[in-house]
C-alpha positions as CSV (number, residue, x, y, z in Angstrom):
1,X,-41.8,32.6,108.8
2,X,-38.2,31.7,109.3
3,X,-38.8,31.1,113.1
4,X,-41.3,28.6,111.8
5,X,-39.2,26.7,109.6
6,X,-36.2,26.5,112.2
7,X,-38.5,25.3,114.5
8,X,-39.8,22.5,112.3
9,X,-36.1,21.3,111.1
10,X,-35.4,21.7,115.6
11,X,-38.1,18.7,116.0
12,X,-37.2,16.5,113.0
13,X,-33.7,16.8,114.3
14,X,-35.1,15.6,117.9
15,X,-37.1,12.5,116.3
16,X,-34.1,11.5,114.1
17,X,-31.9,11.9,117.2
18,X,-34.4,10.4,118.9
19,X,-34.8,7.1,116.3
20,X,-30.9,6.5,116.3
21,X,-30.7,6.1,120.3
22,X,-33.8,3.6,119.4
23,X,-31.8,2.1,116.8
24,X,-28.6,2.0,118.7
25,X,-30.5,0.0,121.5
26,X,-32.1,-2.5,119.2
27,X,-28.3,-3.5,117.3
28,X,-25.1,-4.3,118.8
29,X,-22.4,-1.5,118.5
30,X,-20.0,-3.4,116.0
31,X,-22.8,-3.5,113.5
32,X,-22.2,-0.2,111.9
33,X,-18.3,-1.9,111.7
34,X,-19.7,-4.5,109.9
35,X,-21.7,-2.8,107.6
36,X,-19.0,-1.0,106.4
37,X,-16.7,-3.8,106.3
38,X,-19.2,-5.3,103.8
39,X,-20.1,-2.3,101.7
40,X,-16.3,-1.7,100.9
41,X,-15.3,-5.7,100.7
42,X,-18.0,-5.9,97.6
43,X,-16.7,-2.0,96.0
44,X,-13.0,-4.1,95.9
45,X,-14.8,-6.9,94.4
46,X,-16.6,-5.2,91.5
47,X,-13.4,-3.0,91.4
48,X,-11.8,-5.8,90.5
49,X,-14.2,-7.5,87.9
50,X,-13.9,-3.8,86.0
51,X,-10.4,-4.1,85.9
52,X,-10.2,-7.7,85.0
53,X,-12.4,-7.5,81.8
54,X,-10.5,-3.9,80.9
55,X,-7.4,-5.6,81.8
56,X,-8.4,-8.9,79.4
57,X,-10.1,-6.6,76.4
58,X,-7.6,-3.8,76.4
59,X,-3.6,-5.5,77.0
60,X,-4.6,-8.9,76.2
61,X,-6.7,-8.7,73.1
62,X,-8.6,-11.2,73.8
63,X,-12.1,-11.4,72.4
64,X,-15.2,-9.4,74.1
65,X,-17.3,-13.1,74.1
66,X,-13.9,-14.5,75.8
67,X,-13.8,-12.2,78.4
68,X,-16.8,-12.4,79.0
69,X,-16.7,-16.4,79.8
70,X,-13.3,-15.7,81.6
71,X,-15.4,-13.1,84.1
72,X,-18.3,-15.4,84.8
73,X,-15.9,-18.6,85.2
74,X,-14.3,-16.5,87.9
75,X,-17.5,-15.2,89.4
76,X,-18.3,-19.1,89.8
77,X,-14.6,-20.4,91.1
78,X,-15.2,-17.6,93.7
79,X,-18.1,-18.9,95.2
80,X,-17.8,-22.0,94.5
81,X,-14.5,-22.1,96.4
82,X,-16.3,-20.3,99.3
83,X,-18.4,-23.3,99.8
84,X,-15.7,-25.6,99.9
85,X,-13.9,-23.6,102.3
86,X,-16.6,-23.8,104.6
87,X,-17.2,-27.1,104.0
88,X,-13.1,-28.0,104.8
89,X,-13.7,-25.8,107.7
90,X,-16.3,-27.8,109.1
């Protein structure tokens, strides 16, 4: 029973070894760089937003509603400015 069961986890450890040489041929090497790059860049931006509105509702005292419209006027000027930096780049 237990030789079974090894055997079965030995040959879906071959196909996933197997499907990441496939997957490793298909995408260039700095992709798994720039994956990760990505998932952390958008953790430090929601990090961020979180301490903003604690930041805003907490030291500040300023109204839940406020804050609010404070958040989603920053959510805007960032990318709105990320268009017009693109567009001066050009």
């Amino acid at each position: 029973m237990w030789f079974h069961i090894i055997s079965k986890i030995s040959v879906y450890k071959v196909k996933m070894t197997l499907w990441l040489q496939n997957l490793r041929k298909k995408f260039p090497s700095a992709v798994p760089f720039t994956l990760t790059i990505c998932f952390l860049e958008r953790y430090a931006a929601i990090s961020i937003i979180a301490i903003l509105v604690l930041y805003l509702n907490k030291k500040i005292n300023v109204d839940p509603s406020a804050s609010t419209a404070i958040l989603h006027a920053n959510d805007f000027l960032v990318y709105i400015f990320t268009i017009v930096g693109a567009i001066i780049g050009d």
